[in-house]
C-alpha distance (Angstrom), angle and dihedral (degrees) to the residues before:
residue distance angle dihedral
X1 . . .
X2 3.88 . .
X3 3.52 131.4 .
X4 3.55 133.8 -135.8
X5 3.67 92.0 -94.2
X6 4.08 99.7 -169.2
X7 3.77 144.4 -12.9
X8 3.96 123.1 -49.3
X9 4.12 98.0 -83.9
X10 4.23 85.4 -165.6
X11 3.93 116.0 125.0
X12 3.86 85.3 -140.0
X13 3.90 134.7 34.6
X14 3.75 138.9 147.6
X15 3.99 94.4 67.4
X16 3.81 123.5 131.8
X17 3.50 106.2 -65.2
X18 4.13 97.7 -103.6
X19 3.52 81.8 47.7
X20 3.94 93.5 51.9
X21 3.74 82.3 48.5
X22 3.31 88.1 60.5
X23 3.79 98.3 47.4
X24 3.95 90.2 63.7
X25 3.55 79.2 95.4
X26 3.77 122.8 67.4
X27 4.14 140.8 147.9
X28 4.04 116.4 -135.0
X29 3.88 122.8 162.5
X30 3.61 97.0 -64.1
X31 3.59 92.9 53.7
X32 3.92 133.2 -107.1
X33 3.63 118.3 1.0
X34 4.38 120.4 -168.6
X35 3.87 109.3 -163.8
X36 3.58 86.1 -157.6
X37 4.01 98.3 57.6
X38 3.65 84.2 113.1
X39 4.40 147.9 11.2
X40 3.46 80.7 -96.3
X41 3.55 104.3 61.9
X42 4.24 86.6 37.9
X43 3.97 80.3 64.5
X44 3.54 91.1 62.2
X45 3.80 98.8 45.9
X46 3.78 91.1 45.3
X47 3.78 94.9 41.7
X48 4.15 95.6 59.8
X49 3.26 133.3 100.1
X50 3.98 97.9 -101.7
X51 3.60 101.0 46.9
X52 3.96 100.3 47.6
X53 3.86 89.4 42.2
X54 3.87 81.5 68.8
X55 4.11 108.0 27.9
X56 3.61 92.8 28.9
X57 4.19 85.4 109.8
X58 3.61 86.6 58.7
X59 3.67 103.4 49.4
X60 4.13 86.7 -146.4
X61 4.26 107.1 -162.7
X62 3.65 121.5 -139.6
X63 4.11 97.6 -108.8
X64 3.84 136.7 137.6
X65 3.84 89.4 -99.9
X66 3.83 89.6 50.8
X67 4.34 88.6 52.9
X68 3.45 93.0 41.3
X69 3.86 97.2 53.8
X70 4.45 86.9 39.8
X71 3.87 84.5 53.5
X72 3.52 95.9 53.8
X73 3.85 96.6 49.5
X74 3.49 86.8 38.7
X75 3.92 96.9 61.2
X76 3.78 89.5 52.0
X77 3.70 94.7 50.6
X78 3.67 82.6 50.1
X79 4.30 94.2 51.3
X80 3.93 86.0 40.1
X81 3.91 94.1 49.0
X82 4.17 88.2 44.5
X83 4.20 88.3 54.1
X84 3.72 87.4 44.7
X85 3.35 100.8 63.2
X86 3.90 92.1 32.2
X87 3.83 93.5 60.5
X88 4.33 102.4 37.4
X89 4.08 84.3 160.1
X90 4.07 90.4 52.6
X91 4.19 91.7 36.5
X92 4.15 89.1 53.3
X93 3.79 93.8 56.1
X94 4.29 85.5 40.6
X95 3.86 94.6 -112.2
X96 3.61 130.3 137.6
X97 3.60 118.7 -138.1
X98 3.70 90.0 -114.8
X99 3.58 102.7 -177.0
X100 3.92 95.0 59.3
X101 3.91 97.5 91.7
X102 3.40 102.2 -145.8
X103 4.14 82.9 61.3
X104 3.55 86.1 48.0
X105 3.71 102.2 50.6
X106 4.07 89.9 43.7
X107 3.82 90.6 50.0
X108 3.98 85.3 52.4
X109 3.91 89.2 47.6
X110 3.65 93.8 46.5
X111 4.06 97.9 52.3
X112 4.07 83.2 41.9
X113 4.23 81.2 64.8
X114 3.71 82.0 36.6
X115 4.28 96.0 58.9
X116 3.61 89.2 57.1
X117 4.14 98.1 63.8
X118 3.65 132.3 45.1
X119 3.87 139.1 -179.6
X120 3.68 107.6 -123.9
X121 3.74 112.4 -154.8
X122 3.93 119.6 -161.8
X123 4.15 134.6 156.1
X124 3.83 109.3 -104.4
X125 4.14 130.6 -142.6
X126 3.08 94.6 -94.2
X127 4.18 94.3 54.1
X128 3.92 99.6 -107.1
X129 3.64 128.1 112.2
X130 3.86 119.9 -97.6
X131 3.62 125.7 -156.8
X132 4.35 113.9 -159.9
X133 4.54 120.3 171.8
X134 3.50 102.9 -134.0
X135 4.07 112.1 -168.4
X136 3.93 135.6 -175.4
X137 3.48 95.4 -110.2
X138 3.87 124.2 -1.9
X139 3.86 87.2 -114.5
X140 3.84 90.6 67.1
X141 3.99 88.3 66.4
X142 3.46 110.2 86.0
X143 3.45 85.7 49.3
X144 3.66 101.2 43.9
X145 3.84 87.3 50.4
X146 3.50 102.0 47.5
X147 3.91 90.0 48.3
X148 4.49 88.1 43.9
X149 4.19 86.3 53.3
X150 4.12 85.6 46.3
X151 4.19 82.3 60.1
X152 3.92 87.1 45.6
X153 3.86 96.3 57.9
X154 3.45 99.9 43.0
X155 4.25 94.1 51.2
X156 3.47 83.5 50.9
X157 3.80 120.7 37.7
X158 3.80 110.9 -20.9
X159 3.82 95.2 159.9
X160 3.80 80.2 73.5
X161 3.07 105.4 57.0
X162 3.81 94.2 101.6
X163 3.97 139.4 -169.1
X164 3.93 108.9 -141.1
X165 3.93 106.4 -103.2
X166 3.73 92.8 -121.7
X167 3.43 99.1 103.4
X168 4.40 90.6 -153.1
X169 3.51 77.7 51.0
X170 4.20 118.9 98.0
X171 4.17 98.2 179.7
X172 3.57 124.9 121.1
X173 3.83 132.3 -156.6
X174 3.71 147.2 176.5
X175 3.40 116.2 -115.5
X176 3.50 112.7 -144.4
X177 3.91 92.1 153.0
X178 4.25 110.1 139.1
X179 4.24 84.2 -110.5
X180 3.46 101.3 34.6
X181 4.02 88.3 -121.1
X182 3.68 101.9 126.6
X183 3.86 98.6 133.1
X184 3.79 103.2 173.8
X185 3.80 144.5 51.2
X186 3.94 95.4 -110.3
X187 4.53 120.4 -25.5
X188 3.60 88.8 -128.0
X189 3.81 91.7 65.6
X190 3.71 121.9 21.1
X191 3.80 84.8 10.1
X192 3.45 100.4 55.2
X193 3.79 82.5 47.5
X194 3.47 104.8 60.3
X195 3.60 93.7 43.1
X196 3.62 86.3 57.3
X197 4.18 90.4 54.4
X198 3.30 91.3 53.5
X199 3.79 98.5 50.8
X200 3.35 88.0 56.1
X201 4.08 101.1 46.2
X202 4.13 79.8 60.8
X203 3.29 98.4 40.5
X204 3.88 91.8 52.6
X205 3.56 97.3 20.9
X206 3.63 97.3 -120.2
């Protein structure tokens, strides 16, 4: 089984965890990068901090059938994210555009992930509730939680779930700014960036 085998090379971590997903994907200066190209780079997702907080019960290995089943949910996050930000009108009342069918077919895919996980709720010994994710296989968790904390953001806020505004740009983000302005994956990056552009069309005066 691999091993995490270095730090986290993303440009962006620490978002919700279908967000985070998401974020496996990212374009530097030598063009697009996919953390999860390999069982090495699934190491390194499933080794930080955010994704063993929540599979940490399951004790998920980095293996093909673990990838495979991440890839999956993570090409309907991916569809899901896309109609998001396509329809802001639809995402503020929490509706998918359901009649697009690319939004259709990645709503299918993600409650496929979805059948194959379930919160099991029971009373415990000492008289309180107790909550426990019980999955087919352990390699269906990543997936299945990813795809559960998709169903989290959009009951609560899914007008912020946000694309960075830098259209060469594929992170996503949360926006749990006071406004709800946040318009970029992180100001010192594509912030920074755009600020510079700008400068320069008044400088220049194009």
């Amino acid at each position: 089984m691999p091993h995490p085998t270095g730090p986290d090379p993303r440009p962006l971590i620490g978002e919700p965890l279908a967000l985070d997903l998401l974020n496996t994907r990212w374009v530097d200066a030598e063009g697009p990068r996919d953390l999860l190209e390999s069982e090495d780079g699934l190491a390194i997702w499933l080794g930080s901090d955010l994704v063993r907080e929540h599979t940490a019960p399951l004790a998920p290995t980095a293996d093909h059938e673990t990838l495979t089943r991440l890839l999956e949910a993570r090409t309907a996050l991916e569809a899901l994210a896309a109609a998001t930000a396509s329809a802001p009108s639809a995402a503020a009342t929490g509706r998918q555009d359901s009649a697009t069918p690319a939004a259709t077919a990645a709503t299918a895919a993600l409650n496929k992930v979805l059948s194959h996980g379930r919160i099991r709720r029971s009373l415990g010994a000492n008289g309180l509730p107790e909550s426990a994710v019980e999955v087919d296989d352990p390699s269906w968790g990543p997936a299945w939680y990813a795809a559960e904390n998709w169903l989290r953001l959009v009951a609560d806020r899914p007008d912020r779930i946000r694309a960075c505004a830098n259209g060469t740009c594929v992170l996503h983000f949360f926006d749990v700014s006071k406004n709800g302005t946040r318009r970029w994956c992180s100001m010192a990056g594509c912030g920074n960036r755009a600020k510079a552009q700008r400068h320069y069309a008044r400088r220049t005066g194009t």
